[in-house]
N, C-alpha and C positions, 0 to 999 in steps of 0.2 A: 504494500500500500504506500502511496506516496506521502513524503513527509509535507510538513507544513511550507515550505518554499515551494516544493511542486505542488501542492495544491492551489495555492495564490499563484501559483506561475499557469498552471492549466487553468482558472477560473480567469486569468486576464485574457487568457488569449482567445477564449469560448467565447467573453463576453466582447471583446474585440471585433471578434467574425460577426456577430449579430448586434453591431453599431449597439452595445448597451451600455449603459454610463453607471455606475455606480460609485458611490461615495469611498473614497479608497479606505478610511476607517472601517467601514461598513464590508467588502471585501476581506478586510483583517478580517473583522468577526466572522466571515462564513469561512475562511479559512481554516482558523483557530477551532472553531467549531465543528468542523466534520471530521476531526481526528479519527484516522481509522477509519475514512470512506476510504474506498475505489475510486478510480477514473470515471467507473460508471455509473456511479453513488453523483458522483458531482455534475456529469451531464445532465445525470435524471432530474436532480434540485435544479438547475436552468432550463432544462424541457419543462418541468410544473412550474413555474415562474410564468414562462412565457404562456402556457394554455391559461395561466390564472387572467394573463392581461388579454388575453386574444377572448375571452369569454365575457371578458368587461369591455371589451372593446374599447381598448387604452395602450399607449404604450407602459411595457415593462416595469415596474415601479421595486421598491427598497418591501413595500407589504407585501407583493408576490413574493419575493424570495422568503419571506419571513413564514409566512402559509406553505410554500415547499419545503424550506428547514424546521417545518414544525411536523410533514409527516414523514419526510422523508430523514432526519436524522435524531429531534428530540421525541420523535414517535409521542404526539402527543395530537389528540381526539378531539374535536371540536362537539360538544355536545348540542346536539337540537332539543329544543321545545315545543310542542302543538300548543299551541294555546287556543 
């Protein structure tokens, strides 16, 4: 698994190919944060980024990626309510 420089080094260059702009702190953190992804772990967090904006019909934003680091690495559930 790639270490924390090749993760920000692959996550610049992803976002690079798809003109996406991200706040470079903000890159720290998704970097820092997928300790122990794959290559394919961090595509997939920029594939659900982009479907999240392509669905809102918006460019890319810092909350798409937050909503894919949330299932895709802090495995964490968005609970519904019927009301």
């Amino acid at each position: 698994y790639p270490n924390y420089q090749h993760r920000k080094l692959y996550l610049e260059q992803q976002l690079l190919k798809r003109s996406i702009n991200l706040d470079p702190a903000f890159l720290d953190q998704i970097a820092q944060e997928s300790e122990g992804a794959s290559y394919n772990k961090l595509k997939r967090i920029i594939t659900e980024a982009l479907i999240f904006s392509t669905i809102a019909l918006r460019p890319v934003t810092e909350d798409d990626f937050e909503k894919a680091l949330d299932s895709e690495i802090r495995h964490v559930e968005k609970l519904t309510t019927n009301l």
